[in-house]
C-alpha positions as CSV (number, residue, x, y, z in Angstrom):
1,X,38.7,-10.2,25.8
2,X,34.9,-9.5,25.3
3,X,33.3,-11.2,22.1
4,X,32.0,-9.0,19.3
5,X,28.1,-9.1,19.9
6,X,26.9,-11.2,16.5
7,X,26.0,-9.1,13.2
8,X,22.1,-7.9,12.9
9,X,20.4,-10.2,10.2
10,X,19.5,-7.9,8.2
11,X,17.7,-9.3,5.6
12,X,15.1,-10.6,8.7
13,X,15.2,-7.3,10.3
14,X,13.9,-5.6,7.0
15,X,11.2,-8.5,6.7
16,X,9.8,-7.6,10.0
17,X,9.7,-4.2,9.7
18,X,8.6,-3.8,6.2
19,X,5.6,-6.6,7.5
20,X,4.8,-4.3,10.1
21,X,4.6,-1.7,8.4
22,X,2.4,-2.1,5.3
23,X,-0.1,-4.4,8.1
24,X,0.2,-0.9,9.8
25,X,-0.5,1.2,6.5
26,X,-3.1,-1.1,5.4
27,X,-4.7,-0.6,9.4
28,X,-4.9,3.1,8.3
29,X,-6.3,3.1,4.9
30,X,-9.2,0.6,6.2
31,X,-9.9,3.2,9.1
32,X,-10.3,5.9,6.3
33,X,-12.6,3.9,4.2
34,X,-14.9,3.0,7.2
35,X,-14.8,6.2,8.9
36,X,-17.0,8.1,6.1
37,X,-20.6,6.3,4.8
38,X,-21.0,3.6,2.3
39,X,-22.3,6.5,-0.3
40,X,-19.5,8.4,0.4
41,X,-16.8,6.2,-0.5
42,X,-17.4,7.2,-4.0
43,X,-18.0,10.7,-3.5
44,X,-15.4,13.5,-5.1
45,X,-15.7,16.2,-2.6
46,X,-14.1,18.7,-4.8
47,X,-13.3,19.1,-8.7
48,X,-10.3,17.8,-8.8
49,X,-8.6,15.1,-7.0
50,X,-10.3,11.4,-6.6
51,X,-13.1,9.5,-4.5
52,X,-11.8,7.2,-1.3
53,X,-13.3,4.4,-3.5
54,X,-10.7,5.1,-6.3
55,X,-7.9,5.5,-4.1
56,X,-7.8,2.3,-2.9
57,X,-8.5,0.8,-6.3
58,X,-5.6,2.9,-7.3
59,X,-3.9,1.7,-4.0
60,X,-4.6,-2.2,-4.6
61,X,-3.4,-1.6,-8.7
62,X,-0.4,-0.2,-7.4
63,X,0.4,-3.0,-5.4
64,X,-0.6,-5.4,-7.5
65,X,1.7,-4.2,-10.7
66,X,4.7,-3.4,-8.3
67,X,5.3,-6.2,-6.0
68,X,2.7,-8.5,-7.7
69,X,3.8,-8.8,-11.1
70,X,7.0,-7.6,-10.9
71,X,8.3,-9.5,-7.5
72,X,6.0,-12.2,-7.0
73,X,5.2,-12.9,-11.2
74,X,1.5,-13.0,-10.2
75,X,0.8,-11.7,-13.9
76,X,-1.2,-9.0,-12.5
77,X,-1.8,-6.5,-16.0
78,X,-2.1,-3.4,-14.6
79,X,-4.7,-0.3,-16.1
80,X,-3.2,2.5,-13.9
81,X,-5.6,4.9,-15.8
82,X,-8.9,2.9,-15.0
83,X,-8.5,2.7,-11.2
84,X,-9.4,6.4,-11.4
85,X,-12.3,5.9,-13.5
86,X,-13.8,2.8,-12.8
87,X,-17.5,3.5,-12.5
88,X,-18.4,0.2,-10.5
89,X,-19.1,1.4,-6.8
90,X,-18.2,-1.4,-5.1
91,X,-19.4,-2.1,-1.8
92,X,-17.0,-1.0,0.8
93,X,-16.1,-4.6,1.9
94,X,-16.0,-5.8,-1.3
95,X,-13.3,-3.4,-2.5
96,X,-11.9,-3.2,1.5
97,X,-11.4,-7.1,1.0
98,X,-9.4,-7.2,-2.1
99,X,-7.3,-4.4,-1.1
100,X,-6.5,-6.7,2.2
101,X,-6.1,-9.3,-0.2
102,X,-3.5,-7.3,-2.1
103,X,-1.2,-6.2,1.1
104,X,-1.4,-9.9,2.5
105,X,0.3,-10.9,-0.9
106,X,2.5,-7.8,-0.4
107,X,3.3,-9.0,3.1
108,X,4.1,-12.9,1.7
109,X,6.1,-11.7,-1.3
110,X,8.3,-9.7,1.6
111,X,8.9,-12.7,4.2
112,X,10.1,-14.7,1.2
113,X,13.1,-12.5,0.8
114,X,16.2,-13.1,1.4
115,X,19.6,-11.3,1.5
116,X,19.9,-12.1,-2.3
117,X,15.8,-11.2,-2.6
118,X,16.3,-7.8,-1.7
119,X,19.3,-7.0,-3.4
120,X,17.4,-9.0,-7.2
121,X,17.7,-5.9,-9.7
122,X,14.3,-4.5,-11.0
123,X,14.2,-3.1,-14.6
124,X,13.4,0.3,-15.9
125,X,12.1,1.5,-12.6
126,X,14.7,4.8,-12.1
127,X,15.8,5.8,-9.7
128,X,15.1,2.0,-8.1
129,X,16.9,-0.5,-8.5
130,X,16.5,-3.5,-6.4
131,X,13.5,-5.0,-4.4
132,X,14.2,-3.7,-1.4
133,X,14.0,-0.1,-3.0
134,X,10.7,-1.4,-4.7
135,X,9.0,-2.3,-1.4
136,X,10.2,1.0,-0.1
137,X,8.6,3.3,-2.5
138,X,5.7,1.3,-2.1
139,X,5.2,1.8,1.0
140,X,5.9,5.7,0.8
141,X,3.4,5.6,-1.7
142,X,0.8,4.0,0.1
143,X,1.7,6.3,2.8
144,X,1.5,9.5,0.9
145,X,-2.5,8.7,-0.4
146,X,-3.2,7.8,3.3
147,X,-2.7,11.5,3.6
148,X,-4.9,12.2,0.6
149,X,-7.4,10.1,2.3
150,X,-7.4,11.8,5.6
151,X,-8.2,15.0,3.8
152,X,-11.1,13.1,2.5
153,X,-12.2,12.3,5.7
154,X,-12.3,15.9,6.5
155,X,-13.7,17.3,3.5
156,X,-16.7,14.6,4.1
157,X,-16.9,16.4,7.7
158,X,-16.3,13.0,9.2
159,X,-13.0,11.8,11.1
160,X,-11.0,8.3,11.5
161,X,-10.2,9.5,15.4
162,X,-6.5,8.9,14.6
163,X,-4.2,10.5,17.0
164,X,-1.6,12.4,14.8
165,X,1.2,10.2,13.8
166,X,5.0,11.1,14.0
């Protein structure tokens, strides 16, 4: 009789992956914010939509309220409304540094998670409803403005010389 190979552990699997993959994201938003110039990182191409500077002050917010203050009790008070309005124009390794900052506590508050971790209810966040569905919807949205950003990168007739990915 063969043994029965031993049970994934999952809850070390989703670490890893979940790691790798904001560290990934977090690759691809920097490449965006340094593949235009320092004067256009605050530059709104068109009429609507935002500046690459505000995405990733609405990017590091995001982050900060989700997984900061609500997984990791940081205390982070977010101003959702402000990260698109903010009228500072930081310089690009300020603002690039604090949004590191921000995914490196993302990435922490993930490898501290265990098999009970994941499965900790959050409150009044519909449709989700544990941390595990927390740090995924995170990291779609994060995902989704990297899109945002590449069009930004366009518009600003530069490019981030990313192959296409998937």
């Amino acid at each position: 009789m063969t043994a029965q190979p031993e049970a994934p552990d999952l809850p070390r699997v989703a670490r890893e992956e979940f790691a790798r993959y904001f560290r990934h994201l977090a690759a691809r938003v920097e490449k965006a914010a340094t593949a235009i110039t320092e004067d256009q990182l605050w530059v709104k191409p068109f009429p609507f939509g935002n500046s690459m500077g505000h995405l990733v002050l609405h990017l590091t917010g995001n982050l900060n309220h989700y997984v900061g203050a609500l997984v990791a009790g940081t205390g982070y008070v977010r101003d959702r409304e402000y990260e698109f309005v903010d009228p500072v124009t930081y310089p690009r390794r300020e603002l690039l540094a604090r949004f590191h900052e921000t995914v490196d506590m993302v990435i922490r508050t993930i490898e501290s998670q265990d098999e009970a971790g994941f499965a900790t209810t959050v409150e009044a966040q519909e449709p989700i409803r544990t941390r595990l569905g927390l740090f995924l919807v995170c990291a779609a949205h994060l995902n989704n403005h990297i899109g945002q950003m590449s069009y930004l990168v366009q518009a600003l007739e530069s490019s981030t010389n990313e192959p296409p990915v998937w």
